[in-house]
C-alpha positions as CSV (number, residue, x, y, z in Angstrom):
1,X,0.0,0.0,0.0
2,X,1.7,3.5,-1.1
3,X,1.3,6.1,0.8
4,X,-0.2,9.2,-0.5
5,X,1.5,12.6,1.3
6,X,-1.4,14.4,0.0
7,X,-4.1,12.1,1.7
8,X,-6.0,13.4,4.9
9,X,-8.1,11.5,7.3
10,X,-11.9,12.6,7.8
11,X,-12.4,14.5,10.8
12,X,-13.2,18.0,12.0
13,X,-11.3,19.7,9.0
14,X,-14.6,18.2,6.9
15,X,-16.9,19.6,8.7
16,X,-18.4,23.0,8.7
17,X,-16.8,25.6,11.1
18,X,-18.5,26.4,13.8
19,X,-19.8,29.4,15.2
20,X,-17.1,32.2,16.0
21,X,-13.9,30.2,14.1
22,X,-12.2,30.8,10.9
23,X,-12.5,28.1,7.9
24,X,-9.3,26.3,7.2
25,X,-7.3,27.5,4.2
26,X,-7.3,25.4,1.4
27,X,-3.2,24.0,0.2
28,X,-1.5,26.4,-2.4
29,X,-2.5,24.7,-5.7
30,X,1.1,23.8,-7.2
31,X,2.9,26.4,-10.5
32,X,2.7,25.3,-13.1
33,X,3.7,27.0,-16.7
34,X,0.4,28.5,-18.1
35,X,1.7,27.7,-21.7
36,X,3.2,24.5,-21.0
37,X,1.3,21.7,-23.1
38,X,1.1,19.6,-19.8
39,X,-1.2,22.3,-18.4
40,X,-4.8,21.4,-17.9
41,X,-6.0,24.9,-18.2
42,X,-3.1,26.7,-20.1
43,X,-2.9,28.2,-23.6
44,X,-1.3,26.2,-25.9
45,X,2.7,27.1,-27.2
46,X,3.5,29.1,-30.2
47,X,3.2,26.6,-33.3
48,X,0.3,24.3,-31.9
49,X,-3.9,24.7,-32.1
50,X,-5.7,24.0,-28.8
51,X,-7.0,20.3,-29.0
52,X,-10.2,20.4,-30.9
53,X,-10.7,23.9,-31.6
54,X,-9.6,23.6,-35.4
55,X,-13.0,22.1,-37.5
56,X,-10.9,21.3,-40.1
57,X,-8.2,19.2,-38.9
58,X,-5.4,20.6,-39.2
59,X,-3.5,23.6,-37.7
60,X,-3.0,26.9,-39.5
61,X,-0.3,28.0,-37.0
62,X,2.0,24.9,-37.5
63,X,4.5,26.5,-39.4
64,X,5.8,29.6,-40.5
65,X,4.1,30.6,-43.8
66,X,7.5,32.5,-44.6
67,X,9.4,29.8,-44.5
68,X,11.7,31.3,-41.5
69,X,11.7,33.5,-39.1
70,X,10.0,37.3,-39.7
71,X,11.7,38.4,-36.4
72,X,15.3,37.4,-37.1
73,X,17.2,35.6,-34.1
74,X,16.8,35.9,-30.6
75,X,18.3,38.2,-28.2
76,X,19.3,34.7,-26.0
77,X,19.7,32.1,-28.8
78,X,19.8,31.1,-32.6
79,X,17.2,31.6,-34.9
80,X,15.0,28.8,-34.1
81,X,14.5,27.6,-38.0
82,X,18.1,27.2,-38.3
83,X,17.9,30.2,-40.8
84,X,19.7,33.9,-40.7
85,X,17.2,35.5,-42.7
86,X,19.8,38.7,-42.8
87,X,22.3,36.6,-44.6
88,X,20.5,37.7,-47.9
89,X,19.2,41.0,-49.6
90,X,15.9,41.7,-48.1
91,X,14.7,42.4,-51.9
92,X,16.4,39.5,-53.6
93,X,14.1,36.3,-55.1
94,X,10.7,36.0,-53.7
95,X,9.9,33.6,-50.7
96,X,6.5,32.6,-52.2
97,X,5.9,29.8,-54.5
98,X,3.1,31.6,-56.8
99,X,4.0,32.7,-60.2
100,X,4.7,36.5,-60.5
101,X,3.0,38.8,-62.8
102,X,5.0,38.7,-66.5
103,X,4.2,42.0,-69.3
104,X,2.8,41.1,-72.1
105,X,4.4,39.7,-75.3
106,X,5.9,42.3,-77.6
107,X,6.2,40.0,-80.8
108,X,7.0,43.0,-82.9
109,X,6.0,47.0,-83.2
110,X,4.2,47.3,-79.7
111,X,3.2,45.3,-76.8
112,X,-0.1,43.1,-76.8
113,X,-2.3,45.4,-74.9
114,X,-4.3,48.4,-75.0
115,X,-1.9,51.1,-75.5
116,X,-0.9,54.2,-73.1
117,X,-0.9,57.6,-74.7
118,X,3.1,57.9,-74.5
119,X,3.1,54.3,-76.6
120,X,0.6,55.5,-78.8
121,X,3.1,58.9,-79.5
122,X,6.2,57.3,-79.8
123,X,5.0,54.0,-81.7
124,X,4.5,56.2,-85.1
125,X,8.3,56.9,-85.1
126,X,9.4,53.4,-84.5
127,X,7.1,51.7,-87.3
128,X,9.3,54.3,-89.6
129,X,12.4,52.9,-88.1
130,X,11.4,49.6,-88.3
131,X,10.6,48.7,-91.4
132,X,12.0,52.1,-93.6
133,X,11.8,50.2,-97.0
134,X,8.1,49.5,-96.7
135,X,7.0,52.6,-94.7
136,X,9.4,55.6,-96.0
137,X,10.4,54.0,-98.8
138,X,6.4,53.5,-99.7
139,X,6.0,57.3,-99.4
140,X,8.8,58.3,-100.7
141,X,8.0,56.4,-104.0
142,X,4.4,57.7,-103.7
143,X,5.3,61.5,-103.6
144,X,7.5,61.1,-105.6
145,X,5.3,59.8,-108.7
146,X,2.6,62.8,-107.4
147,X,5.3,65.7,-108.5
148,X,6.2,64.1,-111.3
149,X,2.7,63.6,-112.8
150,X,1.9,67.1,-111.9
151,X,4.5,69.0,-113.5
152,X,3.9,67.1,-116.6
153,X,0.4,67.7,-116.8
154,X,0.7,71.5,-116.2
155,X,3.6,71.6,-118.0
156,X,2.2,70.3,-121.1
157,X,-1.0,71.8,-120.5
158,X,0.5,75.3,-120.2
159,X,2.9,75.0,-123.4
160,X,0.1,73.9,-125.1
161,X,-2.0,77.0,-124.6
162,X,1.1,79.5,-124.7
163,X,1.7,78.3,-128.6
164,X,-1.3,78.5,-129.5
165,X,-1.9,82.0,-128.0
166,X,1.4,83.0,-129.5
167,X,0.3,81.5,-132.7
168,X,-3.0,83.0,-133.1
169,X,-4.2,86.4,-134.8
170,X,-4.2,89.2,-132.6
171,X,-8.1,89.7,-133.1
172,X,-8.2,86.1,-131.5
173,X,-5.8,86.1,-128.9
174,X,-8.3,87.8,-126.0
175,X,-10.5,84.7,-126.8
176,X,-8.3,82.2,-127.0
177,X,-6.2,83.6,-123.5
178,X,-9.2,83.4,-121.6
179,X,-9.8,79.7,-123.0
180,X,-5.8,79.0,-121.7
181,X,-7.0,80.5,-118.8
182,X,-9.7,78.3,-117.8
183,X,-8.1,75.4,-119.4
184,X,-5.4,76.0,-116.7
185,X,-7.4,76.2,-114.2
186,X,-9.0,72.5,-115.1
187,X,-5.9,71.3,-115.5
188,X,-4.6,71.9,-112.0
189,X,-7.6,69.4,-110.8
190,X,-5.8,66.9,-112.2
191,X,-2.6,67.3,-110.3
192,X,-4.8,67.5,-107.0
193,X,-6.9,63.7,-108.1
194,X,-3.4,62.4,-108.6
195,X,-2.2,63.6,-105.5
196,X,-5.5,62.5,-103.7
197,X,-4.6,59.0,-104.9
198,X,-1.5,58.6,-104.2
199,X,-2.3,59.8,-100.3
200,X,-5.2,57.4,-100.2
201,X,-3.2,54.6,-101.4
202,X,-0.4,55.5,-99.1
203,X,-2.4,55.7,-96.6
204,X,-3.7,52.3,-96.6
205,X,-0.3,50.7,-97.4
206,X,1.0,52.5,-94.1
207,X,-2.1,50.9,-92.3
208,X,-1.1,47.2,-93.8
209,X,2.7,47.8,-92.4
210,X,2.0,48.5,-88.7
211,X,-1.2,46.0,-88.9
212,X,1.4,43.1,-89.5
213,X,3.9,44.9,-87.3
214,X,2.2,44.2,-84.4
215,X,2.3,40.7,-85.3
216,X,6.1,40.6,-85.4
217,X,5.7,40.5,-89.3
218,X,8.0,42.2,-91.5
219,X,6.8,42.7,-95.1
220,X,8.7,43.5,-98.5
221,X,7.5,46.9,-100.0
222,X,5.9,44.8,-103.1
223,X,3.9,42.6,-100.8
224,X,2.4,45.5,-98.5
225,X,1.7,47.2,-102.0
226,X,0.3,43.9,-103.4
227,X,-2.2,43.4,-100.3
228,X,-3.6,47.7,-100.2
229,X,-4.1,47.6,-103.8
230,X,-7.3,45.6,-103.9
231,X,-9.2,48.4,-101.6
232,X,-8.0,51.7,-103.6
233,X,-11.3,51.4,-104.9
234,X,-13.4,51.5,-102.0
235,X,-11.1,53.8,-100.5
236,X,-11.5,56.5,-102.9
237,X,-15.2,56.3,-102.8
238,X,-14.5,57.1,-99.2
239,X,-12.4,60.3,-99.9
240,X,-14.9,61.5,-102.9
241,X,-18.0,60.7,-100.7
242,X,-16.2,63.0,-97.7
243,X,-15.1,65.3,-100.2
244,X,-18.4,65.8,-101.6
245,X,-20.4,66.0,-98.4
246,X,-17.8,69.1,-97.5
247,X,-18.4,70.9,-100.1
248,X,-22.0,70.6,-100.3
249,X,-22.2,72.2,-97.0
250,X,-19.5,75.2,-97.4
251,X,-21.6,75.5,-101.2
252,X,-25.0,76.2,-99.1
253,X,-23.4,78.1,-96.4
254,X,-22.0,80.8,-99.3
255,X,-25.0,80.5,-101.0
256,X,-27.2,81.6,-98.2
257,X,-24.7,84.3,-97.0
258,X,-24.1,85.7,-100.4
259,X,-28.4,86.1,-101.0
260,X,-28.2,88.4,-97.3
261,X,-26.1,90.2,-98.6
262,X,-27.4,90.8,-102.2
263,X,-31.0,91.4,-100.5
264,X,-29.1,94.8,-98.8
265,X,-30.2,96.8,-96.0
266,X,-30.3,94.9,-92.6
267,X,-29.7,91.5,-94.5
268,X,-26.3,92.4,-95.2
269,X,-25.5,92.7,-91.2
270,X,-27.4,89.5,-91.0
271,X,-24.9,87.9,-93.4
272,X,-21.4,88.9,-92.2
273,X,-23.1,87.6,-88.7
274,X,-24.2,84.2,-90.4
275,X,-21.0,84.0,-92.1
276,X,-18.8,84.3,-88.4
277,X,-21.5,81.4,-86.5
278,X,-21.2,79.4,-89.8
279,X,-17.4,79.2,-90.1
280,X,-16.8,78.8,-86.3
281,X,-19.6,76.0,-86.6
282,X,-18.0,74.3,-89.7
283,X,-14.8,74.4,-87.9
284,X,-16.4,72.3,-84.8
285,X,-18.5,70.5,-86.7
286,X,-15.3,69.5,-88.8
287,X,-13.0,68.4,-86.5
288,X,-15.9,66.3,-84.9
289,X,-16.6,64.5,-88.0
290,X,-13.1,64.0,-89.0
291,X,-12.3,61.8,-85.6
292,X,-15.3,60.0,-85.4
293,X,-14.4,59.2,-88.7
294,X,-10.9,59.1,-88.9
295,X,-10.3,54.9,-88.9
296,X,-12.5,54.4,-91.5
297,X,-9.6,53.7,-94.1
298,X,-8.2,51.3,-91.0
299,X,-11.6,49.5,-91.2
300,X,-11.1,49.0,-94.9
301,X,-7.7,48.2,-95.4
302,X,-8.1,45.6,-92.5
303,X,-11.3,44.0,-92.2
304,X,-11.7,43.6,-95.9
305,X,-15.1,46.1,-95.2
306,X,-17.2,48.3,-97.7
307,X,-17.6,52.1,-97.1
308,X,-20.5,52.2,-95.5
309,X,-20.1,49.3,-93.2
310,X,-16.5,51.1,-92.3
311,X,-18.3,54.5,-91.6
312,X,-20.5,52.5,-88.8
313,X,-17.5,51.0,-87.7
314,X,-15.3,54.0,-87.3
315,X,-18.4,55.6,-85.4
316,X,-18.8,52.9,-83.1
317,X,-15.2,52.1,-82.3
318,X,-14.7,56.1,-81.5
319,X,-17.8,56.2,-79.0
320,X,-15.9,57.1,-75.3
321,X,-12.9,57.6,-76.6
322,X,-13.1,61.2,-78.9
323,X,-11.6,63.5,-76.3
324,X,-8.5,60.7,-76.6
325,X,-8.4,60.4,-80.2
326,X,-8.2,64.2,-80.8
327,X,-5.5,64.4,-78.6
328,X,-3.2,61.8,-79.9
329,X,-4.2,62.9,-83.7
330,X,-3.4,66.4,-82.9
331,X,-0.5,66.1,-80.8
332,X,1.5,64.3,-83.4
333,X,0.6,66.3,-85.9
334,X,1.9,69.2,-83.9
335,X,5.2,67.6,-83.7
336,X,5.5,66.6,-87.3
337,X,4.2,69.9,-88.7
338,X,6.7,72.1,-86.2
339,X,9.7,69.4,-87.3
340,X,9.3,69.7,-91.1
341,X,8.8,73.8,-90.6
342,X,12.1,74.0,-89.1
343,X,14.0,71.7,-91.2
344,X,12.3,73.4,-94.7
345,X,11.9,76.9,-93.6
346,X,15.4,77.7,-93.4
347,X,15.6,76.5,-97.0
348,X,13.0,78.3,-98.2
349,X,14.7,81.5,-96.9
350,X,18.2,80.6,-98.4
351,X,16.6,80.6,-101.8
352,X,15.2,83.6,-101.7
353,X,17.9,85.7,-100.5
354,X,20.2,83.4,-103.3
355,X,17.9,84.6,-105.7
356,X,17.8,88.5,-104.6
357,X,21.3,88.2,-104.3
358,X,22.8,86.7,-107.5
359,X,20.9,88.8,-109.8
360,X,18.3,91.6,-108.6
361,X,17.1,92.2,-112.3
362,X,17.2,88.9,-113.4
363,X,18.4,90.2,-116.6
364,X,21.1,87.1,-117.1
365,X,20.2,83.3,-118.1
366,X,23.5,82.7,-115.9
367,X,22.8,84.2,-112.8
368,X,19.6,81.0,-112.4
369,X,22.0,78.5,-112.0
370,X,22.5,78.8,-108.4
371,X,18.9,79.5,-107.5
372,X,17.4,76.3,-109.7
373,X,19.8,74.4,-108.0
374,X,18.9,75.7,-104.6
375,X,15.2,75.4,-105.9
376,X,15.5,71.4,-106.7
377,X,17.2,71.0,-102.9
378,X,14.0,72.4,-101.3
379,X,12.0,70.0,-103.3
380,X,13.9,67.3,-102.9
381,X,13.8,68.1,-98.8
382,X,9.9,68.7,-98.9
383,X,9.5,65.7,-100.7
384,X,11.4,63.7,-97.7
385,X,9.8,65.5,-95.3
386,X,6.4,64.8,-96.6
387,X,7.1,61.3,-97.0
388,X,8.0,61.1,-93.0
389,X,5.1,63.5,-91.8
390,X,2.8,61.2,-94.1
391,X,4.1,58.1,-92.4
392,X,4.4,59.0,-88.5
393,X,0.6,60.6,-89.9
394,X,-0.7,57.3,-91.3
395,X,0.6,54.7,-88.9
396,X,-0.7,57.4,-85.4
397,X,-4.0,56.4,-86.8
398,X,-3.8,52.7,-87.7
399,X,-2.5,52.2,-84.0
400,X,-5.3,54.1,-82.7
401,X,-7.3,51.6,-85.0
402,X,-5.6,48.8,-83.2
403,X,-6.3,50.5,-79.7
404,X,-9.7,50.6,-79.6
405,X,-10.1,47.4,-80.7
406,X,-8.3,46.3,-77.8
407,X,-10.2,47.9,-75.6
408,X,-14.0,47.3,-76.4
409,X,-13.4,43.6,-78.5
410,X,-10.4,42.3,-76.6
411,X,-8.6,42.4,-79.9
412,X,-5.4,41.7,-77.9
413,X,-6.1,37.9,-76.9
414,X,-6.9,37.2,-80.5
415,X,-3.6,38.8,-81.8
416,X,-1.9,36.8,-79.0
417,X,-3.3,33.5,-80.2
418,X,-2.7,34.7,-83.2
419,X,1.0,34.6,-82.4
420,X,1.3,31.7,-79.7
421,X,0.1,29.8,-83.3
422,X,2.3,30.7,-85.8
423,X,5.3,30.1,-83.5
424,X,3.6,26.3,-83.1
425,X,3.4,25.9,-86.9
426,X,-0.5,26.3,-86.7
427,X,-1.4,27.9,-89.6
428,X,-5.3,27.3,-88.7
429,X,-5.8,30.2,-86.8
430,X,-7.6,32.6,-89.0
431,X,-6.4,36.5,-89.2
432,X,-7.1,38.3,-85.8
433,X,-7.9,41.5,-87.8
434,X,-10.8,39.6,-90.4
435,X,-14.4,39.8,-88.6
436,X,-17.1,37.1,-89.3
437,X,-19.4,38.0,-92.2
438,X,-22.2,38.0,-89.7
439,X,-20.1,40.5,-87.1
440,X,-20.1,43.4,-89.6
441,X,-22.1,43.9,-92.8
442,X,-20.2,44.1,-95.8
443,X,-16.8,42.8,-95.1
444,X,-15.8,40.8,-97.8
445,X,-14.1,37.9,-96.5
446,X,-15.3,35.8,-93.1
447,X,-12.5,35.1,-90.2
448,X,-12.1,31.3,-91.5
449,X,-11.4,32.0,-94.9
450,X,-8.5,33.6,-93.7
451,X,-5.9,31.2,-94.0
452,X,-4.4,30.4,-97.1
453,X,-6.1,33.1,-98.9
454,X,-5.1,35.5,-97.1
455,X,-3.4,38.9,-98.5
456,X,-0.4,38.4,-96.4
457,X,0.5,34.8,-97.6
């Protein structure tokens, strides 16, 4: 039989004091650690759950979600984890076992996302850099052709009315300089349809290059030519169409001024007024027009579309974002237009103060040498600075084109699978820039049959 230290008889201690005496104090109860796991009633350490307070079954404090210690090492001892964690850089690799964030791809001109205002400046300039023989050389080729077309037509146009003035009777040659006259003055359209042309067609070629840009594509000058050619048509009903509408409106507006004024009296006051509001509002009006519809030859060029379904298209695509448009379309044309003023205007004053200088009078056939030769430099420099200011022009608004796409049809993921394809070998995935027939009216071409008949194979 053991004997228990702790164990006390029965007797008086049991029973309830009496009258007039003090109860017996109970024993100290013994110390204990209140976080020792041993405790009945103590917390549980650092590290461990309380037994059967976790529903789940296991214990969210059992280890250190950081993989060592937040806290460093103790004051008394060694880190408990075994680690130092000031024995690296506090900003070197991350301790968590997630994938991080990664940009998006940037197969070619710009990355695969909608675009910030500084990408959509600066991405203009690089398209020109990137592929010069297509872009600049495109241009270059283009205005080129224009000058030369048009001095030949009003060359010949105006020799051919000088002989015969020259050559007629004198009774005749009133008539038949007032027939020159307006013959000239036809004649100049001509230059201005070629020139139209040529920036319509440039225009679309420029669209082509920075479409497949984005891509990581990089086409030949013949090939971007080969694949814009096929929607001059529909893109000069666009220009004569816009054209047409302008002029209708200015036509009425003059016409209605010009009958205040011919009625006199108050009317003509009513006139000038009519003619200020109706400038300033042909101004807003204007501007308005010419960014809501300002991707149409985008819509075109790209999705293979008609005029009409690209003037929806343009007008849609611009809803929400006008304010932002304007700006980038403005903006760069501010910095191409003050570039090419400083680079020609210096020229332009050089030639005239060769040609005031060489000969005054102008009396000698020698003294034009210098100033014809001075004369074919500034062309040769406007010509090269048109061809630049034409392409950063063209290529602001196909990326704009490209934006906005991004933003309201997630054009992005489509150019992304687009890409992830090709560099598989799939050839199956149609072009990202190609709607279905049933997505918008009068394209030409649905996104499947975009594959081996595409333009750009």
């Amino acid at each position: 039989m053991t004997h228990d230290q702790n164990w006390q008889a029965p007797g008086p201690a049991d029973e309830p004091p009496r009258y007039g005496e003090r109860a017996p104090m109970p024993p100290p109860a013994p110390q204990q650690d209140p976080y020792s796991p041993q405790s009945p009633g103590g917390q549980p350490p650092y590290g461990q759950a309380p037994s059967g307070s976790n529903p789940y079954g296991q214990n969210p404090y059992g280890q250190n979600p950081y993989g060592q210690n937040p806290y460093g090492p103790g004051p008394t001892g060694p880190n408990p984890n075994g680690q130092n964690p000031w024995a690296q850089q506090p900003y070197g690799a991350p301790q968590f076992a997630q994938p991080g964030w990664t940009p998006p791809p940037k197969p070619g001109l710009i990355p695969l996302r909608p675009l910030g205002f500084g990408t959509l400046l600066g991405a203009p300039f690089f398209a020109l850099k990137r592929n010069p023989k297509a872009t600049f050389g495109s241009a270059l080729l283009v205005q080129a052709i224009t000058v030369v077309i048009s001095l030949l037509v009003i060359g010949v146009i105006t020799f051919f009315f000088v002989s015969r003035i020259s050559s007629a009777a004198a009774e005749d040659q009133d008539a038949i300089a007032a027939g020159g006259i307006a013959g000239l003055i036809i004649g100049a359209l001509i230059p201005v349809l070629i020139s139209l042309v040529g920036t319509v067609f440039l225009q679309g070629v420029i669209v082509t290059e920075v479409a497949r840009s984005t891509l990581g594509e990089k086409l030949t000058l013949k090939a971007v030519w080969k694949a814009t050619w096929p929607r001059l048509g529909q893109l000069l009903l666009w220009v004569l169409v816009a054209t047409v509408a302008f002029l209708l409106v200015v036509a009425a507006v003059v016409g209605i001024v010009w009958l205040l004024v011919v009625m006199g009296g108050g009317f003509v006051a009513a006139g000038v007024i009519l003619a200020i509001l109706a400038a300033i509002a042909l101004v807003v009006v204007g501007v308005w027009f010419s960014i809501k519809l300002s991707i149409v030859p985008s819509v075109i060029v790209l999705e293979r579309a008609s005029m009409t379904a690209a003037i929806r298209r343009s007008w849609r695509l611009t809803d929400g974002y006008f304010w932002r448009t304007l700006g980038v379309q403005y903006l760069i044309a501010f910095i191409v237009g003050t570039v090419s003023q400083v680079v020609v205007t210096p020229v332009s004053f050089l030639y005239i103060m060769a040609v005031s200088a060489i000969d005054p009078t102008g009396t000698t056939a020698e003294s034009w040498v210098g100033p014809i030769v001075l004369y074919m430099i500034m062309i040769v420099l406007s010509l090269l600075v048109a061809s630049i200011t034409s392409v950063v022009s063209s290529a602001a608004i196909a990326l704009i084109y490209v934006d906005l796409r991004m933003r309201k049809e997630g054009l992005d993921l489509e150019l992304i699978r687009f890409v992830e394809a090709r560099q598989t070998g799939n050839s199956s995935v149609p072009d990202p820039y190609l709607l279905p027939a049933a997505g918008v009216s009068g394209t030409s071409a649905p996104m499947g049959q975009a594959g081996s008949g595409s333009p750009w194979a």
